[in-house]
PAMAR-63066 format. One record per residue (C-alpha): x, y, z; residue in one letter. Coordinates in pm, whole numbers. Example, Ala and Ser with C-alpha at 12.3 -4.5 7.8 and 13.67 -1.06 7.14 Angstrom:
2
east/north/up/resn
1230/-450/780/A
1367/-106/714/S
***
This chain:
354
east/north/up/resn
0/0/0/X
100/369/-56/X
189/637/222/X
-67/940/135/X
30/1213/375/X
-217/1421/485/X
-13/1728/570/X
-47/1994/376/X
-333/1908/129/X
-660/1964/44/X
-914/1703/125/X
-1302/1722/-6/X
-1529/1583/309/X
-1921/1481/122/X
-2191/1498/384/X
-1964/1779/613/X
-2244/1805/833/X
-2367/1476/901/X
-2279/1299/1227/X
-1946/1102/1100/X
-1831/1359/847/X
-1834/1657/1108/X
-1649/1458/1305/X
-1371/1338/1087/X
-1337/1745/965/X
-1314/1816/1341/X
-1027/1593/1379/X
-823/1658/1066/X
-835/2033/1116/X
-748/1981/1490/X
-459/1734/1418/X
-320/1751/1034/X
-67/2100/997/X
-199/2325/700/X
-440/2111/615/X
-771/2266/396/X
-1078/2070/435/X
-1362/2134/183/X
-1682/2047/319/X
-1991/1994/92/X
-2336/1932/265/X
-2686/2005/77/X
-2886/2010/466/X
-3203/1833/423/X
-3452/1750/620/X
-3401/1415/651/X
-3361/1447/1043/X
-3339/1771/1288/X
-3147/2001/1052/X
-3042/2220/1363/X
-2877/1934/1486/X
-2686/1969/1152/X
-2632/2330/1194/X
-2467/2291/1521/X
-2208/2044/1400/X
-2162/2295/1077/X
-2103/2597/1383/X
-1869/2453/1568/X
-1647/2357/1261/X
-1704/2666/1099/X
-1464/2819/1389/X
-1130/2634/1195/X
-971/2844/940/X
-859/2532/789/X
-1248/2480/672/X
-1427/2560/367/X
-1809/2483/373/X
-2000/2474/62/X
-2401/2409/60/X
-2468/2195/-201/X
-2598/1861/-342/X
-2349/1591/-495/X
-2623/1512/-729/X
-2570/1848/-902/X
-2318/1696/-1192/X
-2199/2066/-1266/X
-2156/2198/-899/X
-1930/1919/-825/X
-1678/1941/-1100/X
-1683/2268/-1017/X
-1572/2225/-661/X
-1297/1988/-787/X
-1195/2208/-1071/X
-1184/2513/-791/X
-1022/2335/-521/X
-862/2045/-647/X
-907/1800/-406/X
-621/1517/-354/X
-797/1298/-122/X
-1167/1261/-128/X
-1388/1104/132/X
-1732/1084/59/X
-1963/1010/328/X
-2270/1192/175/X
-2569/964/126/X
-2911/884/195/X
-2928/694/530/X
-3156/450/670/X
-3307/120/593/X
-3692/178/652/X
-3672/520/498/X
-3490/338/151/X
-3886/115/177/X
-4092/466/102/X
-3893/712/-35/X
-3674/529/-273/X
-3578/861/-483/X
-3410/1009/-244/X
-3126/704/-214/X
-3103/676/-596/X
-3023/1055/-626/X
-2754/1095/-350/X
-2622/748/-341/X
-2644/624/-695/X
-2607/994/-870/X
-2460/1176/-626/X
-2160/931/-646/X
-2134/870/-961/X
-2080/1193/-1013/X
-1830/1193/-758/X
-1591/918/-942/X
-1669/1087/-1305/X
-1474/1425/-1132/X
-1223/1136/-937/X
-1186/1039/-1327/X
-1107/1404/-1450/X
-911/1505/-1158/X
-629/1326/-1408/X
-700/1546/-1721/X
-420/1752/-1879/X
-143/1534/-1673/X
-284/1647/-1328/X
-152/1464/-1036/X
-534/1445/-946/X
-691/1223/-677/X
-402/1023/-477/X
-718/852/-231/X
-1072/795/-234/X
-1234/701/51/X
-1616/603/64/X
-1888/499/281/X
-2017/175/225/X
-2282/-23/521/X
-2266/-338/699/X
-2614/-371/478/X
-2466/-518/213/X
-2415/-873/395/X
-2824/-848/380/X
-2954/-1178/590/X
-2590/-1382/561/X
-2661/-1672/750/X
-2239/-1652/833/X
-2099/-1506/1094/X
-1871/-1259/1111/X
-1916/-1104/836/X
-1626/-1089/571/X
-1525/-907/291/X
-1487/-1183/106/X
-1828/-1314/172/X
-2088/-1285/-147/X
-2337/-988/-151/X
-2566/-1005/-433/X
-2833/-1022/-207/X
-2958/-730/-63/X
-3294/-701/148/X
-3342/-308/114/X
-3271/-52/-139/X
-3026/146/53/X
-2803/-186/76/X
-2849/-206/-322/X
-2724/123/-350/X
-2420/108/-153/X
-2353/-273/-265/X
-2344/-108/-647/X
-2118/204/-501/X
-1858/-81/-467/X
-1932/-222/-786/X
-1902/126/-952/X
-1579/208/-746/X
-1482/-103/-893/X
-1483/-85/-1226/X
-1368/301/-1196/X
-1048/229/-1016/X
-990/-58/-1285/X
-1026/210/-1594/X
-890/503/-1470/X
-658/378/-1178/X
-835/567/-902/X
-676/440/-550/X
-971/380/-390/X
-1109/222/-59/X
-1474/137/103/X
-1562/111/397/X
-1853/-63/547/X
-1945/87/870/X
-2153/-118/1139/X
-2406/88/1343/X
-2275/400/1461/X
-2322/599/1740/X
-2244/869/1967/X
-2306/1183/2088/X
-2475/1419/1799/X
-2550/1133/1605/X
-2831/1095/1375/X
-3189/1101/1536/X
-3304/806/1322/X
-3078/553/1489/X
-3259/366/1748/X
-3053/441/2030/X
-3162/826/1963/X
-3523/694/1902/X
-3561/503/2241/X
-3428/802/2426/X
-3711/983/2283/X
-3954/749/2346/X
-3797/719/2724/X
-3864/1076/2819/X
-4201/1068/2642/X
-4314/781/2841/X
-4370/550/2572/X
-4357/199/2445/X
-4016/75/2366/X
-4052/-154/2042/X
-3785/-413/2080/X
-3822/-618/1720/X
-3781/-993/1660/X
-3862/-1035/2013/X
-3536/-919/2173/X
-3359/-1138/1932/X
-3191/-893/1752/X
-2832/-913/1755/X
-2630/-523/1651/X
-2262/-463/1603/X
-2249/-117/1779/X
-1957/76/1668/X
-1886/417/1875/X
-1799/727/1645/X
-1415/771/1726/X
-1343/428/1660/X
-1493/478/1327/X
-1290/811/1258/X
-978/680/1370/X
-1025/391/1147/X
-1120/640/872/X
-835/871/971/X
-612/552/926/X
-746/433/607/X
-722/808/436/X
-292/780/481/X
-262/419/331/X
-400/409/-43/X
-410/111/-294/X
-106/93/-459/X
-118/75/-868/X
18/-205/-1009/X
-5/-340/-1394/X
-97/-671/-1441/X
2/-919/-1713/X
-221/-788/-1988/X
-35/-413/-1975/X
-370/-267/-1805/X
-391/-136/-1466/X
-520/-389/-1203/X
-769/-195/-1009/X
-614/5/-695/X
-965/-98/-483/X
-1004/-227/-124/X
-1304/-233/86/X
-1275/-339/459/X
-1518/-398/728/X
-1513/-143/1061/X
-1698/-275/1330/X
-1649/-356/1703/X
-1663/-740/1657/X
-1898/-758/1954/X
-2240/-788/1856/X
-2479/-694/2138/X
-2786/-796/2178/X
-3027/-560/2176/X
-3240/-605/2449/X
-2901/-614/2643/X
-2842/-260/2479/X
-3173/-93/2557/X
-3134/-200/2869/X
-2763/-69/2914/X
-2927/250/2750/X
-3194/326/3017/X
-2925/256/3277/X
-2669/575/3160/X
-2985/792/3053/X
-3068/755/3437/X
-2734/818/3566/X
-2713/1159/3309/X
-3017/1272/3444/X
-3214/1234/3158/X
-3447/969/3328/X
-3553/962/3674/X
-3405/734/3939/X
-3755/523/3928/X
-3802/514/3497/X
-3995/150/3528/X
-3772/-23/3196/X
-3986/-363/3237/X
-4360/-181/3216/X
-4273/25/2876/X
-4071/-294/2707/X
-4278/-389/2396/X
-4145/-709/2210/X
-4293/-736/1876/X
-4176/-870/1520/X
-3880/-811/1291/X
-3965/-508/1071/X
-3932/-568/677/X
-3572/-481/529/X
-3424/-556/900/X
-3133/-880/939/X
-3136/-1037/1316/X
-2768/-946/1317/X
-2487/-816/1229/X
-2104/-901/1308/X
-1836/-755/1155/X
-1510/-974/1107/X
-1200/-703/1099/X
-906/-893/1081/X
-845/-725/772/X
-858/-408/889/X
-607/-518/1190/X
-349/-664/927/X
-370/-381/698/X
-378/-88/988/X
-314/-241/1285/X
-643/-97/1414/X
-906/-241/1592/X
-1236/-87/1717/X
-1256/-116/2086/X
-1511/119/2279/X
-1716/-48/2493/X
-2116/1/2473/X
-2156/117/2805/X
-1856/382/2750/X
-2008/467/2426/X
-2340/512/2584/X
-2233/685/2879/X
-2059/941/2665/X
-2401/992/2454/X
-2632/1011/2753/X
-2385/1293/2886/X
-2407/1477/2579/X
-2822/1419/2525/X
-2864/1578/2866/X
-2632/1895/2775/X
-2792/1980/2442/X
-3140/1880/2490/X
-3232/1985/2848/X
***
């Protein structure tokens, strides 16, 4: 694999405002010297957009970043932005999110997802024009969908994933396949990542974790589906931005292979915490630090609002991420605990929403 240092370079951030994205800018512009970090976020309304607009704040207050509203799925606004800036390592994390929401509003995943990055590799592709160095690494957001309901556990890279069980895993199952044959053509180093449940503080409000703490402090019914057995590989945000981080310095290296064509510079790794919880065993953990925040009250009864009812359409019983790949190639290995992770979100629920 190649070095790619970060210092000193420009790096295009999709989805700057979304939970992981805002994140990962925070922590290049607070680590990486004279680094510039363009940021590209079209704010919809998909969830609480001033949640959004606090993350966009706070990194707004770097000099390093460069925020530009805007949709990927404009064709001519993004080769714009790479024409203007000239990015050299891109990370897209822009997408449409969310499993159920893929079931009734399927436009919205085939414009950002399917569009959005395609357009995305076609300026990756003409970053080289006129002997430009051009892209040296791009990284992308793939989903622990993909694996849809694989029967084997962990899941691994290597496993086969032509069967998807929502949209949104079709999508990001053919943003691999695209990458694919991209890197193959026009030698684009390029690496996925398939990310397994994250959370954290600030994280998106249609994650269940954020749902149930809702529902907690509204005094409702906790739906628990497949009757509590439901099995999650919970990864906590800064394991999945270190891992990122990691994966950003480290590209594909291009090699020729025996025909005198490029073999395709393409890797796509699993990050997960190789601990799948189950998720009764989470809501329960999850009541536990919302009391000890002060978001609940000492007495919150957990057993009378526990509602155990069937698996939802488009959901798997679980998910298990095998990263031994990620370990050999990185020497990284998620490791947050859920109740650390949870603890740390409960904290932050209490400070920004009471």
């Amino acid at each position: 694999m190649s070095c790619v240092d970060l210092k000193g370079k420009t790096i295009l951030i999709t989805g700057a405002a979304g939970f992981i994205g805002a994140n990962l800018i925070r922590r290049l512009c607070a680590e990486i010297e004279d680094v510039t970090v363009i940021g590209i976020d079209n704010m919809n309304d998909y969830y609480d957009v001033r949640l959004k607009e606090t993350r966009l704040k706070e990194l707004l207050e770097n000099s390093s970043f460069v925020f530009v509203k805007g949709s990927i799925a404009d064709k001519v606004m993004v080769a714009g932005l790479f024409e203007k800036y000239k990015p050299q390592i891109v990370v897209n994390l822009a997408a449409q999110a969310g499993v159920r929401y893929s079931i009734t509003n399927p436009d919205a995943y085939i414009e950002s997802n399917l569009i959005g990055f395609y357009n995305i590799l076609e300026a990756c592709r003409h970053s080289y024009d006129n002997g430009e160095t051009g892209v040296e690494h791009l990284v992308y957001a793939s989903s622990s969908s993909v694996y849809g309901a694989n029967k084997k556990v962990p899941y691994s890279t290597d496993d086969k994933v032509d069967n998807p069980v929502s949209l949104y895993a079709a999508t990001k199952k053919s943003d691999e396949l695209l990458t694919h044959a991209y890197s193959k053509l026009y030698n684009i180093p390029s690496t996925g990542l398939r990310f397994f449940t994250v959370y954290g503080p600030a994280g998106r409000p249609d994650m269940a974790y954020f749902g149930f703490t809702d529902k907690f402090r509204e005094g409702k019914d906790i739906e628990i589906f497949n009757y509590g057995d439901c099995k999650r590989d919970f990864t906590y945000v800064d394991d999945i931005i270190e891992g990122i981080m990691r994966v950003m310095q480290k590209a594909p290296d291009k090699v020729m292979g025996e025909d005198g064509l490029p073999l395709p510079p393409y890797k796509v790794y699993n990050i997960g915490n190789s601990n799948p919880e189950n998720l009764l065993d989470f809501v329960d953990i999850l009541q536990q630090e919302l009391i000890r925040a002060g978001v609940l009250p000492e007495d919150y009864d957990f057993e009378s609002h526990k509602k155990l009812v069937p698996m939802q359409l488009g959901d798997v019983p679980i998910t298990y991420a095998d990263t031994s790949a990620l370990e050999a190639d990185f020497g990284f290995k998620p490791g947050t605990s859920l109740r650390d992770g949870l603890r740390k979100f409960a904290e932050w629920y209490k400070a920004y929403y009471m």
